[in-house]
BAFI-3210 file (N, C-alpha, C; in Angstrom, 3 decimals, decimal comma, padded with zeros to 6 digits):
// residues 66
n [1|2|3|4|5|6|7|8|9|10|11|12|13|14|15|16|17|18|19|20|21|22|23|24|25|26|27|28|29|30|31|32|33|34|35|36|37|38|39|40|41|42|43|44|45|46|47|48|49|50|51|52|53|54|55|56|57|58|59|60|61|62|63|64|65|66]
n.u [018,168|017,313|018,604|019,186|020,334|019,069|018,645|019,158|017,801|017,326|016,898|015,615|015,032|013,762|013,482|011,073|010,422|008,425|004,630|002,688|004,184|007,176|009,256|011,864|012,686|015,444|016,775|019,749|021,362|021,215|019,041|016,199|013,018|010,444|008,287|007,202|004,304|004,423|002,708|000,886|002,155|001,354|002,078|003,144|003,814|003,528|003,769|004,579|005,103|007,698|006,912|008,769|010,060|008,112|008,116|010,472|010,386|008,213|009,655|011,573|009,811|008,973|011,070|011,913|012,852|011,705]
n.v [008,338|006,016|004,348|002,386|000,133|-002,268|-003,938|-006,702|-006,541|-004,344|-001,821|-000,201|002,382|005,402|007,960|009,669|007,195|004,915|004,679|003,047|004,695|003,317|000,634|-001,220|-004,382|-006,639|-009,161|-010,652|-011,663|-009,861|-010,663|-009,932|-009,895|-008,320|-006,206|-003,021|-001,158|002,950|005,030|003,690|001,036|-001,488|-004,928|-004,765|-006,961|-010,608|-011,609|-011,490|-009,219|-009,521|-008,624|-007,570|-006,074|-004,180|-002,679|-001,645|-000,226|001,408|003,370|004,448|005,880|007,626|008,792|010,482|009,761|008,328]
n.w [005,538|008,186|010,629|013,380|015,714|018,029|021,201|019,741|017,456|014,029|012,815|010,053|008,232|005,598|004,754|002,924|001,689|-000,143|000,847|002,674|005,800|007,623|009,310|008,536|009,919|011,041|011,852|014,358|012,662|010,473|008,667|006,759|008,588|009,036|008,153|009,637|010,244|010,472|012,532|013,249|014,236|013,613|011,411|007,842|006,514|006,055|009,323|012,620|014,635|017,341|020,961|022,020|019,892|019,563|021,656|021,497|019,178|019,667|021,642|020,610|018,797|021,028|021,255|019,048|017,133|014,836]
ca.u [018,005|017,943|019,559|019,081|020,414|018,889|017,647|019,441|017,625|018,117|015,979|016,045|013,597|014,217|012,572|010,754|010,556|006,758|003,614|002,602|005,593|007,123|010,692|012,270|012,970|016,254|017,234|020,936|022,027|020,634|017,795|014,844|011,908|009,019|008,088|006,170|003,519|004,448|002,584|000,579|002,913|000,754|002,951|002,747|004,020|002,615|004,537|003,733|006,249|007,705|006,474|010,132|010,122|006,843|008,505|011,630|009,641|007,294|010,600|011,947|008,800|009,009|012,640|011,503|013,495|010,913]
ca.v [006,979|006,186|003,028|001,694|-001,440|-002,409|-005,769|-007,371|-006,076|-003,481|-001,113|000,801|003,483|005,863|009,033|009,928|005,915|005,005|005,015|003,632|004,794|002,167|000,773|-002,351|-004,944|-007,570|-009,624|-010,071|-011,664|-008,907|-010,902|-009,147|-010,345|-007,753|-004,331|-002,529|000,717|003,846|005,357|002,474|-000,337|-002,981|-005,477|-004,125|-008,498|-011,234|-011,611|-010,887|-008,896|-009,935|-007,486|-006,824|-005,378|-003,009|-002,052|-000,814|001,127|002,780|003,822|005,359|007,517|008,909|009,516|011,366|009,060|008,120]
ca.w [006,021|009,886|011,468|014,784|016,316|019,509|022,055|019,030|015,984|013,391|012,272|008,701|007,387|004,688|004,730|001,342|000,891|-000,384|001,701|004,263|006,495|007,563|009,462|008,347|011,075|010,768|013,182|014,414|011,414|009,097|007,739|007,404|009,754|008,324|008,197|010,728|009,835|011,683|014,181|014,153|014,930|012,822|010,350|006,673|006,005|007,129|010,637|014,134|015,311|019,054|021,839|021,670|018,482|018,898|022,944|020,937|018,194|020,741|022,771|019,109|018,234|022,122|021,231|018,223|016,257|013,843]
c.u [018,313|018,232|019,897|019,403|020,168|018,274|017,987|018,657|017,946|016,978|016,696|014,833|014,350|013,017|012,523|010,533|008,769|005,766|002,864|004,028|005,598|008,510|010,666|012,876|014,244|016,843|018,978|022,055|021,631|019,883|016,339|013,577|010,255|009,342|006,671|005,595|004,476|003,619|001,893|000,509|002,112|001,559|002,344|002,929|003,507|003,691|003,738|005,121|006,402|006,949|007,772|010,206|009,402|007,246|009,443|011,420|008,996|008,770|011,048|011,042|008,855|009,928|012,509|012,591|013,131|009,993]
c.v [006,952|004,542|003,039|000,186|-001,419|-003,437|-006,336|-007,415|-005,282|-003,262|-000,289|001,459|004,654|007,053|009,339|008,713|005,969|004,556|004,103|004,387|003,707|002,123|-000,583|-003,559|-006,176|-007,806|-009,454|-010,449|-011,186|-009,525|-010,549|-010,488|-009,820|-006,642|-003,827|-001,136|001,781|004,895|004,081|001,143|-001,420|-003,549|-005,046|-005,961|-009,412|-012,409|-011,115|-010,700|-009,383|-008,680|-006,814|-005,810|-003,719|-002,386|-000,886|000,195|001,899|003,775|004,596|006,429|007,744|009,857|010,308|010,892|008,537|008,720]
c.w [007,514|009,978|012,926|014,976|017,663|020,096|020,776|017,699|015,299|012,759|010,895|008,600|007,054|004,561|003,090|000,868|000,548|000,729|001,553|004,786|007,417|007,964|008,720|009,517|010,313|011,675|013,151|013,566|010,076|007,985|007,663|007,750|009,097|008,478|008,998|010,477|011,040|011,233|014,328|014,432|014,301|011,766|009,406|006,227|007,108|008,045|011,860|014,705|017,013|019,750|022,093|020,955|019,029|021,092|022,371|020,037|018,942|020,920|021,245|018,913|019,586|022,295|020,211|017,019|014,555|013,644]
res [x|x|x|x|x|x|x|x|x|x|x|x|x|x|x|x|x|x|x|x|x|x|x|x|x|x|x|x|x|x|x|x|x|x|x|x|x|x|x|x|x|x|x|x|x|x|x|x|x|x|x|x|x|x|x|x|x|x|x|x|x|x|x|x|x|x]
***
Protein backbone atom coordinates (compact mmCIF):
# COMPACT_ATOMS: atom_id res chain seq x y z
CA UNK A 1 0.00 0.00 0.00
CA UNK A 2 1.50 3.58 -0.69
CA UNK A 3 0.32 6.80 1.13
CA UNK A 4 0.98 10.24 0.25
CA UNK A 5 -0.28 13.39 1.81
CA UNK A 6 0.32 16.45 -0.12
CA UNK A 7 -1.25 20.41 -1.20
CA UNK A 8 -3.71 19.01 1.44
CA UNK A 9 -4.87 15.69 0.06
CA UNK A 10 -4.13 12.10 0.58
CA UNK A 11 -3.46 9.69 -1.70
CA UNK A 12 -3.91 5.68 -1.27
CA UNK A 13 -3.18 2.91 -3.86
CA UNK A 14 -2.64 -0.63 -3.16
CA UNK A 15 -0.56 -2.55 -5.35
CA UNK A 16 -2.22 -5.91 -6.58
CA UNK A 17 -5.69 -3.93 -5.93
CA UNK A 18 -8.13 -4.64 -9.15
CA UNK A 19 -7.81 -3.13 -12.60
CA UNK A 20 -7.76 -0.31 -13.83
CA UNK A 21 -4.80 0.98 -11.62
CA UNK A 22 -5.87 3.47 -9.88
CA UNK A 23 -4.95 6.02 -6.57
CA UNK A 24 -7.60 7.04 -4.24
CA UNK A 25 -7.95 10.80 -3.63
CA UNK A 26 -9.30 12.28 0.08
CA UNK A 27 -9.32 15.49 0.92
CA UNK A 28 -7.99 16.95 4.31
CA UNK A 29 -10.62 15.52 6.26
CA UNK A 30 -10.10 11.96 4.87
CA UNK A 31 -13.19 11.87 2.79
CA UNK A 32 -12.79 10.41 -0.31
CA UNK A 33 -13.22 12.85 -3.38
CA UNK A 34 -12.75 10.01 -6.35
CA UNK A 35 -10.37 7.85 -7.86
CA UNK A 36 -8.07 8.73 -10.55
CA UNK A 37 -6.72 5.95 -13.53
CA UNK A 38 -2.98 5.66 -13.59
CA UNK A 39 -0.91 6.69 -16.17
CA UNK A 40 -3.73 8.25 -17.55
CA UNK A 41 -4.89 10.65 -14.94
CA UNK A 42 -8.72 10.38 -16.10
CA UNK A 43 -11.47 9.97 -13.02
CA UNK A 44 -12.49 6.20 -12.73
CA UNK A 45 -15.97 8.30 -10.55
CA UNK A 46 -17.88 10.73 -11.62
CA UNK A 47 -15.71 13.89 -10.41
CA UNK A 48 -13.42 16.25 -12.02
CA UNK A 49 -10.52 16.17 -10.21
CA UNK A 50 -8.88 19.88 -9.37
CA UNK A 51 -5.73 20.63 -11.58
CA UNK A 52 -4.32 20.31 -8.15
CA UNK A 53 -4.95 16.88 -7.78
CA UNK A 54 -3.74 15.65 -11.46
CA UNK A 55 -0.30 18.44 -10.86
CA UNK A 56 0.41 16.27 -7.68
CA UNK A 57 -0.12 12.80 -9.40
CA UNK A 58 1.96 13.76 -12.48
CA UNK A 59 4.80 14.97 -9.91
CA UNK A 60 4.34 11.19 -8.16
CA UNK A 61 4.71 9.04 -11.41
CA UNK A 62 8.02 11.37 -12.26
CA UNK A 63 8.98 10.50 -8.70
CA UNK A 64 8.47 6.92 -9.53
CA UNK A 65 6.10 6.80 -6.79
CA UNK A 66 3.32 5.25 -8.61
Amino acid sequence: MGKVRRGGYLFIWWKGDHAPRHVHVFDGRNRLLGRVAVPSLEPLDPWKPPRKVIEILTALQNEGRL
